[in-house]
Each structure stands twice: as C-alpha cells, then as structure tokens.
N, C-alpha and C positions, 0 to 999 in steps of 0.2 A: 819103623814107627817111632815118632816124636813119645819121650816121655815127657807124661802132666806134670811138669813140679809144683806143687803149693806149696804157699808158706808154713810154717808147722811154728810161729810166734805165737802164736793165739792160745787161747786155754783158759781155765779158771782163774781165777783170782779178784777177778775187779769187783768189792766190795766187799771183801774179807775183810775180818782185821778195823772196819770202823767206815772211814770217809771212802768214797770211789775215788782214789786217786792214779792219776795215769804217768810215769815217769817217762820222760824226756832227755838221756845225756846230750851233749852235743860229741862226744868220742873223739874231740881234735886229737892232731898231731901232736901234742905237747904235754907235757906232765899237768898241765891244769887241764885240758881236756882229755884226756886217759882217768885224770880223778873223778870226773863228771860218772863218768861212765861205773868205775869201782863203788863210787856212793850210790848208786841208781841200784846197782845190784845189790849192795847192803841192803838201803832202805827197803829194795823188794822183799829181801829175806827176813828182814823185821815186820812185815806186815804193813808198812807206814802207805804201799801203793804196787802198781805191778806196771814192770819195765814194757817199754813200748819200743819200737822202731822206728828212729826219729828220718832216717833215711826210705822208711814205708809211706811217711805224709805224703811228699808231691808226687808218688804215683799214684798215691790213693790204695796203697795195700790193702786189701779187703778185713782182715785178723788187726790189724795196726788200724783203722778206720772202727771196726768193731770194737773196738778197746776206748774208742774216742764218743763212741753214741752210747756206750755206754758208763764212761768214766762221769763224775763231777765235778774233780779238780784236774787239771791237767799241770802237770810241774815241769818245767821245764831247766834243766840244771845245766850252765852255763860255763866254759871255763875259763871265758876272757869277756870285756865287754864289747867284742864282737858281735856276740849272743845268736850264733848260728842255730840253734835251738827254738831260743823264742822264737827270730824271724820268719823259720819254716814252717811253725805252727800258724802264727799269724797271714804269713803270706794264703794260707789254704784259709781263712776264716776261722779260725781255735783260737781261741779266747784262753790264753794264759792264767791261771789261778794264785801261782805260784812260779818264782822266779828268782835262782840263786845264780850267782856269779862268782864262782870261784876266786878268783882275784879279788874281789872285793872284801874276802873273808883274812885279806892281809896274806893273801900265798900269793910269790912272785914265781911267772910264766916261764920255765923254762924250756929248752930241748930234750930236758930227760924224759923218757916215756914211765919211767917205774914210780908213781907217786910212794909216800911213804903213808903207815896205816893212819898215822896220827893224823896227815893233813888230810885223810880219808874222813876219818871220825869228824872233824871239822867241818865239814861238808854236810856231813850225816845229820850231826845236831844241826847246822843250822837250819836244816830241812824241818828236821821235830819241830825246833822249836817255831817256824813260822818266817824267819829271817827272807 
C-alpha cells in the first residue's frame, strides 16, 4: 500500500507579528544563495514574515500556495541578479512586494556555501528596513 506523504510546510504564522509577509529564498549553490536562505529563516524567527517553499510554486504546493492566498506581501530574497526567486514567483502570476538581491548589498558570490552571520545580518536589515 502506497503511503500519502503531505507536505507538513504549512502552519501558523502568516499575519503574526504585523504585515502578512511571505518569504522567498532563492537557496543557490553559492554562499549568496545559502545567505538567502539563512536570512529568510531569521526574518522568520523575528516575526518580520513566515518562510515559504520557493521550490512548492511551479507545482502549486497546496500549504506553499495557501501561504500565498493568504500572505500580503510576498518577499522574495535573491542571491545573484539571476533572481531565481523572483522569476518563479512571477512566472506562476505572484506579484513580488519585495525584492532583495544579495549582491547588490556589496557581498561578492562565491563557492563557499557557509555565509558568515554578519553578511547574514545584512541581508536581514535590508529586509526591515524596506531595501
């Protein structure tokens, strides 16, 4: 007998803490997209929005789609300006709110996968503050 697996992403959050915001890493291969990913799960934990599965949009995850009908902002946080994030959002019709680019906050792309916390924190504020 096949087991049912469902996704178990889903759950409280979206509209805690103030605005509905829905986060977005893009999770590259790279220490700017590993950062994406480290700051989404900050911001979650500070209350600023609640992490989403950017890989659940083109199938239309049910729990990642329910997070999007019900978010207000949708943030999408980028590590290159590749911007595999935003475009997956948009490609399904999601209306981007917000839109950070890791590089462009002056952190150069490497191979390392271990960001460090500071260039985390960087990421973080520019998310607060609107960037």
């Amino acid at each position: 007998m096949a087991e049912d697996i469902k996704c178990v992403c889903g759950g409280p959050g979206v509209g805690e803490g103030g605005k509905k915001r829905v986060l977005f890493p893009c999770s590259g291969a790279s220490n700017t997209g590993q950062m994406s990913n480290h700051a989404a799960v900050r911001l979650a934990q500070e209350g600023f929005g609640i992490l989403a599965c950017t890989a659940g949009i083109p199938i239309r995850a049910p729990a990642t789609m329910d997070k999007v009908e019900k978010g207000e902002e949708m943030v999408a946080i980028d590590g290159c300006p590749v911007a595999c994030a935003r475009k997956v959002l948009e490609q399904q019709g999601i209306t981007v709110g917000q839109h950070i680019i890791v590089t462009d906050l002056g952190i150069k792309k490497t191979g390392e996968l271990i960001p460090s916390d500071e260039e985390i924190e960087k990421v973080v504020d520019a998310a607060w503050s609107g960037s």
